[in-house]
C-alpha positions as CSV (number, residue, x, y, z in Angstrom):
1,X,29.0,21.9,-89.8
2,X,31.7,22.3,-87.3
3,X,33.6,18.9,-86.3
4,X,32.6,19.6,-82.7
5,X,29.3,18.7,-83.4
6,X,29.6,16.2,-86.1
7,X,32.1,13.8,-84.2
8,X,35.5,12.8,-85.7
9,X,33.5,9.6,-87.4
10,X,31.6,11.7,-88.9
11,X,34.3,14.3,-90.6
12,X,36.4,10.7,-91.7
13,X,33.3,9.4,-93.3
14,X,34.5,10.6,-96.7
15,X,32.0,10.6,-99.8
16,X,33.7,8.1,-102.4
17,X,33.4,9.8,-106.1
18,X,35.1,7.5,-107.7
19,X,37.6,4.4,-106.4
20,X,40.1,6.5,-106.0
21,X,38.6,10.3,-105.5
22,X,36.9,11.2,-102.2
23,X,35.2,14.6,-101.0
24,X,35.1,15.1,-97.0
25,X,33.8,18.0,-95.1
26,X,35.9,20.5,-93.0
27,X,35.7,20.1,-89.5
28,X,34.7,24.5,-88.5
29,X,37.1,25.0,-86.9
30,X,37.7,28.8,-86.8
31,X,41.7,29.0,-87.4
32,X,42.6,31.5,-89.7
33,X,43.4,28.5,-91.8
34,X,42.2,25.1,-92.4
35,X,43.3,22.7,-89.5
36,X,46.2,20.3,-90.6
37,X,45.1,17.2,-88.2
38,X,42.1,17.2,-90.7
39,X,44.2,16.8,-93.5
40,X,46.5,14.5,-92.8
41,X,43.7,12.5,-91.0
42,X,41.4,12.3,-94.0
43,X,44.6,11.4,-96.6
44,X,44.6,8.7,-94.4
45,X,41.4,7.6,-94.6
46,X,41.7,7.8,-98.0
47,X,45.1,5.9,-98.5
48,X,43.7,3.3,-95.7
49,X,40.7,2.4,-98.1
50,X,42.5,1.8,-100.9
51,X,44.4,-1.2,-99.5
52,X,42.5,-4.3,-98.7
53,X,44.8,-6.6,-96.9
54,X,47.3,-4.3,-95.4
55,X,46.9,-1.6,-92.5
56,X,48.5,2.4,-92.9
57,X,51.9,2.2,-91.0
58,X,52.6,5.6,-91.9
59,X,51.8,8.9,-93.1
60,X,53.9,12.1,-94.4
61,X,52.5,15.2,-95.1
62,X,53.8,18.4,-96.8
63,X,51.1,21.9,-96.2
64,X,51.2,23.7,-99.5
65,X,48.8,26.2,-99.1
66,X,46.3,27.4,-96.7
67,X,42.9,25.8,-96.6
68,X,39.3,27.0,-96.4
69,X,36.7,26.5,-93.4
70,X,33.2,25.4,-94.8
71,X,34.8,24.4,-98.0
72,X,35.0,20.4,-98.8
73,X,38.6,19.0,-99.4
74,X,38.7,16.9,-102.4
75,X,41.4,14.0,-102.1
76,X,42.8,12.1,-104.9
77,X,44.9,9.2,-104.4
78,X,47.6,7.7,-106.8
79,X,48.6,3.9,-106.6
80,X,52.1,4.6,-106.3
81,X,53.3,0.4,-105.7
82,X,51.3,-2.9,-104.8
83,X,53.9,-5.0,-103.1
84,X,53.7,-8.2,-101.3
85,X,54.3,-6.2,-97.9
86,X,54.3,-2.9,-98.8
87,X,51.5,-0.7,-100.8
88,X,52.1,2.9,-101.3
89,X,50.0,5.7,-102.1
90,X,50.2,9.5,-102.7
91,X,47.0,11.8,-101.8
92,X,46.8,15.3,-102.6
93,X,44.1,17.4,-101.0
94,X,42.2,20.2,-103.4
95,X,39.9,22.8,-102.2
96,X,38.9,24.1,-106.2
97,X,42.2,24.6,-108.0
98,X,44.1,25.0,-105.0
99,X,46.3,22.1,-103.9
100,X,46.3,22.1,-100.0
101,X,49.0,19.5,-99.4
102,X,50.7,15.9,-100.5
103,X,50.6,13.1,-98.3
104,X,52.6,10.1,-99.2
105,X,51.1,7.2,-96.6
106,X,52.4,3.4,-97.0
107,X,50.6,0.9,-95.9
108,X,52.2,-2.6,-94.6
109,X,50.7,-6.3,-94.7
110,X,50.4,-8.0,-90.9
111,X,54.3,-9.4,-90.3
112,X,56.4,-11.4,-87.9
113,X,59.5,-9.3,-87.2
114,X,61.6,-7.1,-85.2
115,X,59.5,-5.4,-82.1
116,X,60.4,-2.9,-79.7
117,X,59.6,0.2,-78.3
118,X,61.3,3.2,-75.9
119,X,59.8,2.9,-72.4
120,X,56.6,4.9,-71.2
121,X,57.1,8.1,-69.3
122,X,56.1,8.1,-65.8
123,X,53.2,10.9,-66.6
124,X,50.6,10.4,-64.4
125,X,47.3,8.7,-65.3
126,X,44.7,10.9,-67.1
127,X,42.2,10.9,-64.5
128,X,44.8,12.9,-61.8
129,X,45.4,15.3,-64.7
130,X,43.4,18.5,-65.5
131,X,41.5,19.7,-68.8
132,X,43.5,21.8,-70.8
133,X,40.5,24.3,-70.1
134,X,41.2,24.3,-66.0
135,X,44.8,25.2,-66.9
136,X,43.8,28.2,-69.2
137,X,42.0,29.4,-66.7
138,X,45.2,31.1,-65.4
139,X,45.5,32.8,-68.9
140,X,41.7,33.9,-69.6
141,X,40.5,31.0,-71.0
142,X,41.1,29.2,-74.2
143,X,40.6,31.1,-77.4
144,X,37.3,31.1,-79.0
145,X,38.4,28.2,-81.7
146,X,38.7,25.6,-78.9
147,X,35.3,25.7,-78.8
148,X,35.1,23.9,-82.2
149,X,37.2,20.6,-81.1
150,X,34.6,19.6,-78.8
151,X,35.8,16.0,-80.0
152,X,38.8,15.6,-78.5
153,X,39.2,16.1,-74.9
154,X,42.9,17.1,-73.9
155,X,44.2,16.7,-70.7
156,X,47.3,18.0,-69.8
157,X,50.1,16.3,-66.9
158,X,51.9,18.5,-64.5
159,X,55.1,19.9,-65.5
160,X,58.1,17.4,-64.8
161,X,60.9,19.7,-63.2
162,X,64.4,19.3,-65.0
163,X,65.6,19.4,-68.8
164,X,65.6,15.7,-70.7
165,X,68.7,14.9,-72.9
166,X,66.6,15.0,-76.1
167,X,64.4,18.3,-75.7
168,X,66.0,21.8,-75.3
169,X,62.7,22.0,-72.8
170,X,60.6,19.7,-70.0
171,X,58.7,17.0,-72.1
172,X,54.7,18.0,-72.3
173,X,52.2,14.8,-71.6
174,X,49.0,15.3,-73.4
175,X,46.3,12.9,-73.0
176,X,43.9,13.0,-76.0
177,X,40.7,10.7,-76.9
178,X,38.0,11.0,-78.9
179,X,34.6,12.2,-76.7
180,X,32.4,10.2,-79.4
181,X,32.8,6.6,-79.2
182,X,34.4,5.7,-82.7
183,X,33.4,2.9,-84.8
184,X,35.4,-0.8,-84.9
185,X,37.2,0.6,-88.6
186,X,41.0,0.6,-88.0
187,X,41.7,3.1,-90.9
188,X,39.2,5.5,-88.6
189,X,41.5,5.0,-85.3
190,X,44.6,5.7,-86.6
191,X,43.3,9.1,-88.6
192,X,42.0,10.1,-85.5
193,X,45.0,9.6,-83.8
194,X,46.4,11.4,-86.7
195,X,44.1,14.4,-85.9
196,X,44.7,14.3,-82.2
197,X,48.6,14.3,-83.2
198,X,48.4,18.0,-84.6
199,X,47.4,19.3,-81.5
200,X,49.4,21.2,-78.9
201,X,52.6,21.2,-81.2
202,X,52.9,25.0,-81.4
203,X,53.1,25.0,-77.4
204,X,55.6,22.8,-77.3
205,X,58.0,24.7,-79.9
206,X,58.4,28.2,-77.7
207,X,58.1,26.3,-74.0
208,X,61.8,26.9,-74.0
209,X,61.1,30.7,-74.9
210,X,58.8,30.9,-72.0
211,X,55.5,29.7,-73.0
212,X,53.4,28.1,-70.5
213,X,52.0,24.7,-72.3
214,X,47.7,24.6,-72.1
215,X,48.2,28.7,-72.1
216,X,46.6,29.0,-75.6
217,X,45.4,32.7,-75.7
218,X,48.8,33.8,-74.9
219,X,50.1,31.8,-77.9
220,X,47.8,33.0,-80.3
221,X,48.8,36.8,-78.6
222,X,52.6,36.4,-79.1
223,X,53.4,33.9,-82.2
224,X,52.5,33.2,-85.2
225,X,52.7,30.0,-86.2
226,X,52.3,27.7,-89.1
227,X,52.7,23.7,-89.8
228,X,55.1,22.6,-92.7
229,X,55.2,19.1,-92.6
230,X,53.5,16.6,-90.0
231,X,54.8,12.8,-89.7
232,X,53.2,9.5,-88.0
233,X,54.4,6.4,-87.7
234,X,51.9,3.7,-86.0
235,X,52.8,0.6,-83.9
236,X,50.0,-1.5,-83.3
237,X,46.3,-0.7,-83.8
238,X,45.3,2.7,-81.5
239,X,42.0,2.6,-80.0
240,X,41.6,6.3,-80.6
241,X,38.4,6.5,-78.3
242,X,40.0,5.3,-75.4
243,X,42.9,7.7,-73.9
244,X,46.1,8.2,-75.7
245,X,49.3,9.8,-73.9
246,X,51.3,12.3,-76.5
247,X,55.1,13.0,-74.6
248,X,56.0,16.7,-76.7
249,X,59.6,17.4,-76.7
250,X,61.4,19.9,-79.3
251,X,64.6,19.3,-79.6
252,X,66.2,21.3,-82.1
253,X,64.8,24.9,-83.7
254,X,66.5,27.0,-86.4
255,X,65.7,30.4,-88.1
256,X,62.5,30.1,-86.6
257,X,61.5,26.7,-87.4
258,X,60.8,24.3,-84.6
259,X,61.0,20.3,-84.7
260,X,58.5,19.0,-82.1
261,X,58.3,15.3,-81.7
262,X,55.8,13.2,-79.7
263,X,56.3,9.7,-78.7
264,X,53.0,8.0,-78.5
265,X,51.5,5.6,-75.7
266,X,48.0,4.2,-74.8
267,X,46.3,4.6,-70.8
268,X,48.1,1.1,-70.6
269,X,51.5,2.5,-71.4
270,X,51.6,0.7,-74.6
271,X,53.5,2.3,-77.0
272,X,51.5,3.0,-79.9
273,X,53.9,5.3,-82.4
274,X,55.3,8.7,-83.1
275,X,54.9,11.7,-84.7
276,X,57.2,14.5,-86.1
277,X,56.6,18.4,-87.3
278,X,58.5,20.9,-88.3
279,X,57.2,24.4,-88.0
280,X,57.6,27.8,-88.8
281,X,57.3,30.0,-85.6
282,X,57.9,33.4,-85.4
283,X,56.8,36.4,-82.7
284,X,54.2,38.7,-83.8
């Protein structure tokens, strides 16, 4: 069934074989390959449930191989370490005898410490933003797999004018939220924010080449692109149903691969982590 109709609490509600083997479903999404926000989200989900007393404060994933729509993803996770603060644990996605990719997610026990964040952008609120699908309008429309992540609703702020010191392009504001209202489970809000963070990467990485961000059909008509690794780190406890404000930047890219970053914030500016990816981006 395709994740659009299932809802992301659905897709995250992974079968447990065993205490440390779970199956999931893939969301239908129709990408040439299996979408990587799935991935990562449902390592998490697996990592997250294997830790009682701590909560995920990261996630790092490698894509090995090219997955399969309609296929389920089996995910096997190895205690790495049980400390006192930290627990970590590998999770390696199958499809068959095909090993999708390795996530290595730690997990971190509740903590008095050192607290502080990089200040909110001045994006506008969501609601004086458009959909992504009123900006594609100007292209033809979003492509036909948009159709399939009925679950996240994307909004995209107007373009800031000027260059910012640590992007070789204007920063991007995405808001994302889940449509579906998600259930209390904090291991199911941060793998959906994990989900929502693999969105709208590969428009930032050619905006400096001339891509128009929320133009979708022209991307998939001039580059060919393809996730190699995909990092979050979470502050805090995302409420993934209510709006969450992704600032893209890219600030470096080399022999055709691309580092985007997004710092993350909530609709009340709070910051609520970041993410990382490198890509490989080429023009068809």
């Amino acid at each position: 069934m395709m994740q659009g109709l299932i809802g992301l609490a659905e897709l995250f509600d992974l079968d447990r074989q065993d205490d440390d083997t779970w199956v999931g479903r893939t969301d239908g999404v129709r990408l040439p390959q299996l979408f990587g926000g799935q991935l990562v989200a449902q390592s998490v989900v697996a990592a997250g449930h294997s830790v009682d007393d701590k909560d995920v404060h990261s996630v790092h994933t490698t894509f090995l191989r090219a997955g399969a729509s309609g296929v389920p993803v089996t995910l096997r996770v190895e205690r790495l370490r049980d400390g006192r603060q930290i627990s970590t644990r590998e999770v390696n996605a199958w499809q068959g005898d095909r090993l999708l990719c390795r996530s290595v997610v730690s997990c971190a026990a509740p903590a008095e410490g050192l607290s502080h964040s990089r200040p909110a952008p001045s994006t506008p609120d969501p609601d004086a933003c458009p959909d992504i699908r009123e900006v594609a309008a100007a292209d033809g429309g979003l492509g036909e797999f948009w159709d399939d992540f009925a679950s996240i609703e994307v909004r995209l702020a107007p373009d800031v004018p000027g260059p910012i010191a640590h992007s070789a392009s204007p920063a991007n504001g995405v808001w994302m939220r889940s449509v579906h209202p998600l259930p209390d489970d904090p291991v199911v809000h941060r793998a959906a924010l994990a989900y929502a963070s693999d969105l709208m990467l590969m428009s930032t990485a050619v905006t400096p080449h001339g891509h128009v961000s929320g133009h979708e059909r022209s991307l998939a008509r001039t580059w060919n692109a393809v996730s190699l690794d995909h990092a979050v780190w979470f502050r805090g406890t995302p409420r993934a149903d209510g709006w969450m404000l992704f600032e893209h930047t890219t600030p470096m890219a080399q022999s055709g691969r691309a580092l985007i970053e997004a710092a993350v914030f909530d609709e009340h500016r709070t910051s609520l982590g970041h993410v990382a990816q490198e890509a490989l981006v080429k023009p068809l």
